[in-house]
One Martini backbone bead per residue (centre of mass of N, CA, C, O) as a GRO file, in nm:
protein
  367
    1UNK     BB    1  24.030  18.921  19.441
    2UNK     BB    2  23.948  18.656  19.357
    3UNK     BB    3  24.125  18.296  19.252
    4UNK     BB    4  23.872  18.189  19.177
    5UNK     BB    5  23.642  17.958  18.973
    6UNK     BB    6  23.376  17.838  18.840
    7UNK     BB    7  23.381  17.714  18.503
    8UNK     BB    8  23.153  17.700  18.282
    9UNK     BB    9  23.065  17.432  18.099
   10UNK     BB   10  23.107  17.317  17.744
   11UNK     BB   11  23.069  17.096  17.467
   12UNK     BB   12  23.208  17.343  17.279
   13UNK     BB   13  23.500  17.402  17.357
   14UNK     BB   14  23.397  17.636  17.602
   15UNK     BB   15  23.396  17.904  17.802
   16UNK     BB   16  23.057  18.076  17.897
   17UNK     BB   17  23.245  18.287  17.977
   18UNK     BB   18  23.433  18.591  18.023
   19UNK     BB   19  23.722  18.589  18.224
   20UNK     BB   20  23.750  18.916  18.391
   21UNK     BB   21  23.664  18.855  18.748
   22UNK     BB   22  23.772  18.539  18.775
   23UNK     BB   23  23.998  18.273  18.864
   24UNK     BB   24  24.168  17.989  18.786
   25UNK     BB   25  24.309  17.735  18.914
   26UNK     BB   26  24.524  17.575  18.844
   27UNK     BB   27  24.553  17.222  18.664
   28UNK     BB   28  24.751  16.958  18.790
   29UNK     BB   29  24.682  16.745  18.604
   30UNK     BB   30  24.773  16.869  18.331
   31UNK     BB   31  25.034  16.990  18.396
   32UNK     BB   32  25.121  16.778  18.434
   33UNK     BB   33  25.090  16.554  18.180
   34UNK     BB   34  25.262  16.734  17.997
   35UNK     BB   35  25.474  16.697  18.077
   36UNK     BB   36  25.543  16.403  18.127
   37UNK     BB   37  25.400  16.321  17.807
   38UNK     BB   38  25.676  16.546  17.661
   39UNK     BB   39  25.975  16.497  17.706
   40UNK     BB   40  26.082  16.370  17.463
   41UNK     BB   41  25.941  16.618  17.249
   42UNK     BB   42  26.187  16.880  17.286
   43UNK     BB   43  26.359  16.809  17.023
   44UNK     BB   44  26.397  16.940  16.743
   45UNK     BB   45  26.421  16.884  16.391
   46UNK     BB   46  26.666  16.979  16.151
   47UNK     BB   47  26.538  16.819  15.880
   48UNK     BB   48  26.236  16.997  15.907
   49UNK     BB   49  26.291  17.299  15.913
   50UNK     BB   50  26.472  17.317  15.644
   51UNK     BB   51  26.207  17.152  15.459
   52UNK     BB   52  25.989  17.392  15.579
   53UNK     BB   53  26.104  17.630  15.464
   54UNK     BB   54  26.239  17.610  15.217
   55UNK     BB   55  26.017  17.476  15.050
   56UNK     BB   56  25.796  17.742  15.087
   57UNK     BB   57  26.024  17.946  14.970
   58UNK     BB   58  26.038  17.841  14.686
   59UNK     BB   59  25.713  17.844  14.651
   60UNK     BB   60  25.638  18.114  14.687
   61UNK     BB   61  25.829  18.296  14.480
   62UNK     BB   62  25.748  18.115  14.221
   63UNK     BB   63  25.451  18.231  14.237
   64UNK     BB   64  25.513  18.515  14.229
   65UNK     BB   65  25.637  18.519  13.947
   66UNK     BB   66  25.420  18.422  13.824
   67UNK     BB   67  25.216  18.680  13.889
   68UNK     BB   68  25.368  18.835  13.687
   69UNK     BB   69  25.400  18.654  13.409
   70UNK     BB   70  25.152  18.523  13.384
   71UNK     BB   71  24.890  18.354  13.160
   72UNK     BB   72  24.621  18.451  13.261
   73UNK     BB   73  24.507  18.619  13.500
   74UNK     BB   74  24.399  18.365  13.649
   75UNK     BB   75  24.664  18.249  13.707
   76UNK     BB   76  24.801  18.444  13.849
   77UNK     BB   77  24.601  18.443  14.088
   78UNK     BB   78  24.673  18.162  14.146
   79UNK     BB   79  24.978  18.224  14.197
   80UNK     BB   80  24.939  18.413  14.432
   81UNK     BB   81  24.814  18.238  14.639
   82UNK     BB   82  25.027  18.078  14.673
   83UNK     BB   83  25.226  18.270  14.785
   84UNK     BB   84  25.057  18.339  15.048
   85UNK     BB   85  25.074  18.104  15.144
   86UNK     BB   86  25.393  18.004  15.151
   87UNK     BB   87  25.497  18.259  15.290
   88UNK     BB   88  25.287  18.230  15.521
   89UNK     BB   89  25.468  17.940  15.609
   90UNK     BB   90  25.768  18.053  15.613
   91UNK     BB   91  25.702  18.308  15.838
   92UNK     BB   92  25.619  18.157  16.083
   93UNK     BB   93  25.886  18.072  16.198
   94UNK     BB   94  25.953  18.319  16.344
   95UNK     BB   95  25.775  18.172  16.626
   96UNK     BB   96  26.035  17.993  16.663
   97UNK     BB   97  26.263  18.148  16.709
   98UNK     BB   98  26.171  18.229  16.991
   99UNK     BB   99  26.199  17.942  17.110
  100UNK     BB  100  26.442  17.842  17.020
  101UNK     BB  101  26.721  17.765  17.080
  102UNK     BB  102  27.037  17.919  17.015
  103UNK     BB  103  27.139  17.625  16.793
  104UNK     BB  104  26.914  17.382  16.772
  105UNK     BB  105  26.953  17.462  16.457
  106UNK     BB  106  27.215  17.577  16.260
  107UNK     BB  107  27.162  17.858  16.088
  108UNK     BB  108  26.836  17.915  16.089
  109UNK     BB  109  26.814  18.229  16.162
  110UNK     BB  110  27.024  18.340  15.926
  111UNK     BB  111  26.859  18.240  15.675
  112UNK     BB  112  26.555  18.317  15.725
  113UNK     BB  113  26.622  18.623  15.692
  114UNK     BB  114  26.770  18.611  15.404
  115UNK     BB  115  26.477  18.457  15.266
  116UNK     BB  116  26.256  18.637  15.434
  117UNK     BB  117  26.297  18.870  15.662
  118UNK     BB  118  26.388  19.070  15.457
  119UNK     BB  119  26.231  19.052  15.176
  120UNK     BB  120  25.950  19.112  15.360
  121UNK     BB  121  26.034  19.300  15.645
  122UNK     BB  122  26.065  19.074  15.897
  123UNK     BB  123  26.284  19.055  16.096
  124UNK     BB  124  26.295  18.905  16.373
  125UNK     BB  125  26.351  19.149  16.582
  126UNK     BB  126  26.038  19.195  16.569
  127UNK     BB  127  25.979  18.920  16.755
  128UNK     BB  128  26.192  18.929  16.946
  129UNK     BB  129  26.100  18.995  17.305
  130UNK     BB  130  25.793  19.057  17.221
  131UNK     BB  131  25.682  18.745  17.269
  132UNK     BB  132  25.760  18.637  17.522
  133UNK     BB  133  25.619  18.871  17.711
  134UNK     BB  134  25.343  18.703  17.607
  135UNK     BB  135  25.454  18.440  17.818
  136UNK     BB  136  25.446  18.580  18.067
  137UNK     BB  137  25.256  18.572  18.345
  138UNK     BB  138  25.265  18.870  18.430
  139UNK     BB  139  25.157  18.976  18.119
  140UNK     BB  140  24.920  18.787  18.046
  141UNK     BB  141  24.645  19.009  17.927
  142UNK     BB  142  24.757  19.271  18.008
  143UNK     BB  143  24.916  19.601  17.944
  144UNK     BB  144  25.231  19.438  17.888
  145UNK     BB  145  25.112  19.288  17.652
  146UNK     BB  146  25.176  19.295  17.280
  147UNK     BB  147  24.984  19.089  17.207
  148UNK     BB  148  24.727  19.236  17.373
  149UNK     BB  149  24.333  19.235  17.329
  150UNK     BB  150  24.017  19.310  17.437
  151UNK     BB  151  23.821  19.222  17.195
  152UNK     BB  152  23.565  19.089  17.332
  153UNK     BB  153  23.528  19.439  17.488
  154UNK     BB  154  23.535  19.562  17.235
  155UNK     BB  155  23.433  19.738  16.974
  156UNK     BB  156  23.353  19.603  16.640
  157UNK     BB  157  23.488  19.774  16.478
  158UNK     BB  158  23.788  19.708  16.550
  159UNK     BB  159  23.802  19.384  16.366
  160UNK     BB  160  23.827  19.565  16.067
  161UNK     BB  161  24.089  19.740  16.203
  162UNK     BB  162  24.278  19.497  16.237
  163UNK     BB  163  24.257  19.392  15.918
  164UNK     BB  164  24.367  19.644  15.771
  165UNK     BB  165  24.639  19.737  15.910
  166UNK     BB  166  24.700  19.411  15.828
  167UNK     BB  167  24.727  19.520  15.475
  168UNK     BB  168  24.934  19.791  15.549
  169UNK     BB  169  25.217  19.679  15.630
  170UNK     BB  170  25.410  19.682  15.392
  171UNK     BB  171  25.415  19.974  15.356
  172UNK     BB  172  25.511  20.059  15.654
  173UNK     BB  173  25.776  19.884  15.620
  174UNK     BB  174  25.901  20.062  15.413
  175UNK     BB  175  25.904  20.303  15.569
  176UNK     BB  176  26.079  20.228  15.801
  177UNK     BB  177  26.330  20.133  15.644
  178UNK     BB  178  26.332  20.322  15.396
  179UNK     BB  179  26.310  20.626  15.599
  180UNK     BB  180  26.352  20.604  15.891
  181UNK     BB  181  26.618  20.478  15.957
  182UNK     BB  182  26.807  20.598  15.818
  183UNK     BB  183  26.725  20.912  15.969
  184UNK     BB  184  26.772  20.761  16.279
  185UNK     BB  185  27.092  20.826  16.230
  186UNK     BB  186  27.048  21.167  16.278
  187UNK     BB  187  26.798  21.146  16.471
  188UNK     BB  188  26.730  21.024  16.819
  189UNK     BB  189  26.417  21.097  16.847
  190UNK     BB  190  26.346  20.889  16.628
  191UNK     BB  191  26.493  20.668  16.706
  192UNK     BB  192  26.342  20.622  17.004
  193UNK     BB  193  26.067  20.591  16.836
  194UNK     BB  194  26.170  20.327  16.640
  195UNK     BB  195  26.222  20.147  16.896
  196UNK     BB  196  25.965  20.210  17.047
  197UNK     BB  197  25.696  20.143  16.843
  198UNK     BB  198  25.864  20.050  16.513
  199UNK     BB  199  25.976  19.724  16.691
  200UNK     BB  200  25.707  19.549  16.675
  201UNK     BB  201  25.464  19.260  16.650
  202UNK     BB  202  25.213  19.391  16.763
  203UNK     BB  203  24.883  19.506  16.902
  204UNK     BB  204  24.967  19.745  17.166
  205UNK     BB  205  24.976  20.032  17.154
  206UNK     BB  206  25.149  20.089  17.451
  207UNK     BB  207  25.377  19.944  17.367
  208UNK     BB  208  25.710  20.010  17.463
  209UNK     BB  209  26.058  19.941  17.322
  210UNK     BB  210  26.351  19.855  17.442
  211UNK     BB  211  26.689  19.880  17.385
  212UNK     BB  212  26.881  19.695  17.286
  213UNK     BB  213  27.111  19.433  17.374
  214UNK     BB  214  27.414  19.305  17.355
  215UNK     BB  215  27.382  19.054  17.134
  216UNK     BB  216  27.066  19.144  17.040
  217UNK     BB  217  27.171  19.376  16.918
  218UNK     BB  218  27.361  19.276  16.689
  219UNK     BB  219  27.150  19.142  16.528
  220UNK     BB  220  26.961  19.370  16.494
  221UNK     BB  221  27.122  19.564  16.324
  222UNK     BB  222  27.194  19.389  16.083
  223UNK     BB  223  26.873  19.304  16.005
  224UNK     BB  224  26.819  19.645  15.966
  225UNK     BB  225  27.025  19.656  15.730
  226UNK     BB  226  26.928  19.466  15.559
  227UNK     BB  227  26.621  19.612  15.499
  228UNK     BB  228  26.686  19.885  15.465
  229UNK     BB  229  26.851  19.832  15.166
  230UNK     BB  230  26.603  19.667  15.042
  231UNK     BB  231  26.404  19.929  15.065
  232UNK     BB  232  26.575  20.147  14.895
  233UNK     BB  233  26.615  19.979  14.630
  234UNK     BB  234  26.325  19.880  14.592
  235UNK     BB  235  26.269  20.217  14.543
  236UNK     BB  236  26.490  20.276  14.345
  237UNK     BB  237  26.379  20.042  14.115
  238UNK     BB  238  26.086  20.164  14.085
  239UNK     BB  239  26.156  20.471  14.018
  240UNK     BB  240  26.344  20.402  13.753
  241UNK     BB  241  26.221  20.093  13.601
  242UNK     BB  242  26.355  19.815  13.671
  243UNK     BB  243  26.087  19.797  13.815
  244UNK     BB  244  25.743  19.754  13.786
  245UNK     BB  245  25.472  19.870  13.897
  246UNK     BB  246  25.324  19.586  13.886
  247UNK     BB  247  25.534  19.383  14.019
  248UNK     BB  248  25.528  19.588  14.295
  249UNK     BB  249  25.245  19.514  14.336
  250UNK     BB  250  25.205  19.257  14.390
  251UNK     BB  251  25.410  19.209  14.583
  252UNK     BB  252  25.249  19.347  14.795
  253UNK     BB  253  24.993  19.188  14.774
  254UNK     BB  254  25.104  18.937  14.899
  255UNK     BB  255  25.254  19.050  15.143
  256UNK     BB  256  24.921  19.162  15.228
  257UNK     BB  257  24.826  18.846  15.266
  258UNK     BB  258  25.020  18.756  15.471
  259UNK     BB  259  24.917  18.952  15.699
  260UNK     BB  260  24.613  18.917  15.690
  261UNK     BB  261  24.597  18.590  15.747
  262UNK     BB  262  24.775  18.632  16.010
  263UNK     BB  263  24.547  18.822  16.166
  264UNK     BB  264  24.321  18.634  16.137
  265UNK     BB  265  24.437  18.424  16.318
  266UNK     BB  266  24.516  18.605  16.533
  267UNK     BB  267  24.185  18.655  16.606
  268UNK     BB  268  24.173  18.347  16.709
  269UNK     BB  269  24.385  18.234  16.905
  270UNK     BB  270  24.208  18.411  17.109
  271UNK     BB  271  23.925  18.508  17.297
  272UNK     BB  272  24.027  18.803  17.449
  273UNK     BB  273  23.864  18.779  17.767
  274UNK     BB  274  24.063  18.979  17.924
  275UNK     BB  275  24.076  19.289  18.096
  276UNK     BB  276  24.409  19.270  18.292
  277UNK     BB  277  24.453  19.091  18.440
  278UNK     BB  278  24.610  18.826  18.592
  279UNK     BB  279  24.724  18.477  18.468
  280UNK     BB  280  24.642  18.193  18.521
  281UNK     BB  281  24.785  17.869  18.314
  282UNK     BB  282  24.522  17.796  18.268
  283UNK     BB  283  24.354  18.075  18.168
  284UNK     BB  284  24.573  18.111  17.926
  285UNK     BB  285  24.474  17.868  17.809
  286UNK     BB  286  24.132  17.917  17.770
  287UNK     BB  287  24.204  18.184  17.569
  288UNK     BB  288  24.291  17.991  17.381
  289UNK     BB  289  24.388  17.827  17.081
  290UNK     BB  290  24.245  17.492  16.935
  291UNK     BB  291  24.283  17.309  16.586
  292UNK     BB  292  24.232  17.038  16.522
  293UNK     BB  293  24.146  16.766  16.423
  294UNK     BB  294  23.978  16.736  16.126
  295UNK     BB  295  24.058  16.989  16.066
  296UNK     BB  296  24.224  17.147  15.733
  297UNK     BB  297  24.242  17.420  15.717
  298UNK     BB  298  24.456  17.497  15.947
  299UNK     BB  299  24.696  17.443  15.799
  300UNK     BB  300  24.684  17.702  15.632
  301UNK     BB  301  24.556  17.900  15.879
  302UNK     BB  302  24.794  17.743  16.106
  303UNK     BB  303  25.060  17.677  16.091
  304UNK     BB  304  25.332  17.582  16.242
  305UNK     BB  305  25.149  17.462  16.503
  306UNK     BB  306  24.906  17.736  16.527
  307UNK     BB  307  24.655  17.502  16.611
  308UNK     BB  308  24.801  17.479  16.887
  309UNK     BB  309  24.810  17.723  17.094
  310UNK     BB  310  24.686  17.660  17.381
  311UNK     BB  311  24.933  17.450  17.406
  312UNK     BB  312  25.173  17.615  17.360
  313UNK     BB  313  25.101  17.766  17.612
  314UNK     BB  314  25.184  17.561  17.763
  315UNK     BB  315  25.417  17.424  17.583
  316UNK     BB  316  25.667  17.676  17.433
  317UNK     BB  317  25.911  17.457  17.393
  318UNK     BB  318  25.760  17.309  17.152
  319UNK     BB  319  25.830  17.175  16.908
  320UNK     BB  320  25.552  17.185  16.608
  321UNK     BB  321  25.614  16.912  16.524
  322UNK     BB  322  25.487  16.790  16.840
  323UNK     BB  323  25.237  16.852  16.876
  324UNK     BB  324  25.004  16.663  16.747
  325UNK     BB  325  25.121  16.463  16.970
  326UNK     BB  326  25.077  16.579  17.221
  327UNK     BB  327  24.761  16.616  17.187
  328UNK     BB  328  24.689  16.297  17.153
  329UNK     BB  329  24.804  16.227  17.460
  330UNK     BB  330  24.611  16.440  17.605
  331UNK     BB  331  24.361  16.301  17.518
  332UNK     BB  332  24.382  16.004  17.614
  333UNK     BB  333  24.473  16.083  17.928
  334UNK     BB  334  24.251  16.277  17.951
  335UNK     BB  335  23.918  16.329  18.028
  336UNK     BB  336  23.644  16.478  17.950
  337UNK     BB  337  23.653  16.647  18.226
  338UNK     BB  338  23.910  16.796  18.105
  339UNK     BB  339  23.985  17.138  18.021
  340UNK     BB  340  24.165  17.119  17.807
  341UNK     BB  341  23.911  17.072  17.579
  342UNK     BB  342  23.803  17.363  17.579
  343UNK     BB  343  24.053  17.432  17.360
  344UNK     BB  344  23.841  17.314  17.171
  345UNK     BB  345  23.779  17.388  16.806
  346UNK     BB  346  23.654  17.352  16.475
  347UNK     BB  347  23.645  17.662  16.333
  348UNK     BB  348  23.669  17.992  16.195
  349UNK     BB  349  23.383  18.066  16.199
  350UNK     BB  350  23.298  18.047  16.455
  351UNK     BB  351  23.487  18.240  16.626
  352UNK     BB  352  23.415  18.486  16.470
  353UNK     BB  353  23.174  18.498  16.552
  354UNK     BB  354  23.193  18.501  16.854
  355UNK     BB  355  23.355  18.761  16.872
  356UNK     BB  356  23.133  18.943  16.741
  357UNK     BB  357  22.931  18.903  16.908
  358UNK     BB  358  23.053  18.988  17.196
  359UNK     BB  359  23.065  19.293  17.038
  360UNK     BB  360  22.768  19.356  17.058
  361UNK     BB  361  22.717  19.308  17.333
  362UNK     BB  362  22.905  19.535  17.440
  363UNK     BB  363  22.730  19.770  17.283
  364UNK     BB  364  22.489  19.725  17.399
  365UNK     BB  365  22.587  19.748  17.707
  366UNK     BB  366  22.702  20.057  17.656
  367UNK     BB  367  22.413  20.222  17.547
   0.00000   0.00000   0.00000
């Protein structure tokens, strides 16, 4: 198979065909751009950190609250909605725990846990790990990606069941830390299974996780004894009537908004239109989608720098606040001939149509 190819362009800001069959050569311009024009921007910034996790953490918490207990019903609703919002702001940072290094916060990854990851159940070490190898070259885009599905490949079905999924996650969730966690401290070969199956933010069913080692073990360990204590808790007061039924269903209803919206995210993140081959890291940049200004709907529903994913995945280590800057400069630098743009989309109704699309097509030509 050639690795080379001529990429036809658009200037709606994609590739006009999916590149399946074969692959473009690096674009040499653009990553030495990249590299040299953010080397600055490379270092976190933690009072960004601590005051936009904090921040949207306690308005997520507070609008929860509100959502069981204010009156009449349009408020709750209305207080349930920026629930989602806030906590699925302060969650996102998970995606950020996988790059900054370890300590370039401090203390910001033990907070996290304690803060959103543990009462949420998704701490972090079902993201660590396994976004990772999402982002590894040899493996982004094949059947070793955690992360990745040719959904613009598969049937239409797929789509709408990608979507019910994750809005059925915090049940899944409950059962793995509060019933399956416990039980697999007695019986190895289910062990075995919760953490290869069970233990990792995933959308590749083939995907099979290796058992954690050295200190990510002892990480793991703490993370899911504390997730799994707080789900057997909180299922035996809702069983005795200490927490009401109503507002263990609202919980859930927000924590399945917060997973619904990432998921319709993570829909548009890529194009998902590799068949499985390796991909050079132009190809996996025009895979990717970026969703800058004046766009302003994606601060909501792709938070935390994730407006920028096929930036971030030419500099997977650029902390989120520096994407911006980032994007603006690569924009000034390279001119309008650049691929750079063609991870440039519009807006979210686009993409998806997009996506829809092309499974309609796919479905045509197997029929």
């Amino acid at each position: 198979m050639s690795n080379t190819a001529t990429l036809e362009r658009n200037r709606s800001g994609a590739a006009s065909q999916p590149r399946t069959t074969a692959h473009a050569k690096d674009d040499a311009v653009m990553l030495k751009a990249a590299a040299n024009l953010t080397r600055d921007l490379n270092v976190p910034k933690s009072a960004i950190y601590w005051a936009d996790m904090l921040g949207s953490a306690v308005l997520g918490y507070a609008a929860l609250f509100g959502a069981m207990f204010m009156r009449p019903a349009w408020v709750a609703v209305g207080s349930g909605l920026i629930a989602i919002l806030a906590l699925y702001r302060a969650g996102s940072f998970i995606h950020e725990l996988t790059h900054i290094k370890k300590g370039a916060v401090k203390g910001f990854r033990f907070t996290w846990n304690l803060v959103v990851g543990v009462p949420l159940m998704v701490p972090s070490f079902m993201y660590e790990g396994v976004h990772n190898q999402h982002h590894a070259k040899r493996y982004y885009g094949t059947v070793d990606d955690p992360e990745y599905l040719p959904l613009a490949l598969m049937h239409p079905w797929t789509l709408p069941l990608f979507l019910v999924a994750a809005a059925l996650a915090p049940i899944g969730m409950l059962i793995r830390f509060g019933i399956l966690a416990p039980l697999s401290l007695f019986w190895p070969k289910l062990r075995d299974i919760v953490v290869g199956r069970y233990s990792g933010l995933q959308i590749n069913p083939r995907f099979v996780r290796p058992k954690p080692e050295g200190e990510f073990a002892r990480d793991w360990a703490w993370q899911e004894v504390a997730a799994s204590i707080w789900a057997v808790a909180l299922l035996a007061m809702v069983a005795t009537g200490l927490i009401p039924l109503r507002d263990f269903v609202i919980f859930l209803s927000v924590a399945a908004g917060v997973m619904f919206l990432n998921q319709v995210r993570t829909l548009v993140a890529h194009l998902w239109e590799n068949g499985g081959e390796p991909m050079s890291v132009t190809d996996q940049f025009l895979d990717s989608v970026n969703v800058p200004p004046p766009a302003t709907l994606p601060a909501l529903w792709a938070p935390v720098g994730l407006r920028y994913h096929a930036l971030h995945h030419m500099l997977p280590g650029l902390p989120y606040h520096a994407l911006g800057e980032a994007h603006r400069r690569l924009c000034k630098e390279l001119d309008q001939r650049s691929v750079y743009h063609d991870s440039t989309h519009r807006h979210l109704s686009a993409l998806v149509t997009r996506l829809a699309a092309q499974t309609l097509t796919n479905r045509a030509k197997s029929a």
